[in-house]
C-alpha positions as CSV (number, residue, x, y, z in Angstrom):
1,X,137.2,-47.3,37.8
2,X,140.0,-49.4,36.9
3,X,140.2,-52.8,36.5
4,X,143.4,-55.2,38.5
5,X,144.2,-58.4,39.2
6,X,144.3,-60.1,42.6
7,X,145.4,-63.8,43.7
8,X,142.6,-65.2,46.2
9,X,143.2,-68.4,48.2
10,X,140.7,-71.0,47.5
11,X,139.1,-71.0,51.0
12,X,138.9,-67.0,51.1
13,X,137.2,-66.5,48.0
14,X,134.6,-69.6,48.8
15,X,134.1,-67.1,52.3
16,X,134.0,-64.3,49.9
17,X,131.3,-66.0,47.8
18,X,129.3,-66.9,50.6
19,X,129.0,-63.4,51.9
20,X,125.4,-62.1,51.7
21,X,126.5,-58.6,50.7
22,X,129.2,-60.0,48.3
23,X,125.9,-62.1,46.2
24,X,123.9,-59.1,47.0
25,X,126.8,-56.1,45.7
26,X,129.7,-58.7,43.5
27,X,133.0,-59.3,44.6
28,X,134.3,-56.1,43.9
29,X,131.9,-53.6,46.1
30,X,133.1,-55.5,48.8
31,X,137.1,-55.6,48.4
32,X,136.8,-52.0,48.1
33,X,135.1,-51.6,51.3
34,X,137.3,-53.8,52.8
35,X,140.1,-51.7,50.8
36,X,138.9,-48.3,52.2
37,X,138.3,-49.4,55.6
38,X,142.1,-51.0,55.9
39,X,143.2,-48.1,54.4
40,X,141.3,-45.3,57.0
41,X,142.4,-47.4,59.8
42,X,146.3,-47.6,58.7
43,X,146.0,-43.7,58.6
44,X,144.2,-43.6,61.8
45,X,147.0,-45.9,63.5
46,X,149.5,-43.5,62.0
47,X,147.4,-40.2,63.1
48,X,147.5,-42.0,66.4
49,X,151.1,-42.5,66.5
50,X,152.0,-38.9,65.5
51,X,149.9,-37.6,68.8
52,X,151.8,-40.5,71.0
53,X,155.4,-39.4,69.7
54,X,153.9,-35.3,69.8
55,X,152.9,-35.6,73.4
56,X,154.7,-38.1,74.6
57,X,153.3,-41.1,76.8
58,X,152.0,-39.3,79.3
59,X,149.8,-37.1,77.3
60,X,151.6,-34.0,78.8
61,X,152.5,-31.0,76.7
62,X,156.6,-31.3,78.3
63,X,158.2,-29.3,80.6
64,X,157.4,-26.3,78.6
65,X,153.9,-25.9,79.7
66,X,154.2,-27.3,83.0
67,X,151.9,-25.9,85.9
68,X,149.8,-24.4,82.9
69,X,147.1,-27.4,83.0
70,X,145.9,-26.0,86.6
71,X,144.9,-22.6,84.5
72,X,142.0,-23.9,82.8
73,X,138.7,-24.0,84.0
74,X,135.8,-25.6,82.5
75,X,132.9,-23.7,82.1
76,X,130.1,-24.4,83.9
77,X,126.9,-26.4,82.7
């Protein structure tokens, strides 16, 4: 691991000191979680948005495939 630097508020790191899995794990285990977990759900978000600008708003596959949905059938259970 490498070590940085970061500038806390007062307030935020009193919160952050109070945690019961920040006295439990340090400081550190939990701004990396918190890191990892901002970070999966800013590539989510971004996943997200490629499907929305893919497929448009109306989830449709375009005027391509049109008429193909009524095709399918679901198998049976």
């Amino acid at each position: 691991m490498k070590a940085i630097q970061i500038t806390v508020d007062g307030p935020l790191l009193k919160q952050l000191d109070a945690d019961a899995e920040a006295q439990a794990h340090g400081r550190s285990a939990v701004i990396r979680t918190a890191l990892r977990e901002h970070l999966r759900g800013k590539r989510e978000r971004l996943i997200a948005a490629a499907y929305q600008q893919g497929y448009g708003a109306d989830g449709g596959l375009g005027d391509e495939f049109a008429g193909w949905e009524d095709q399918g059938v679901w198998p049976e259970k």
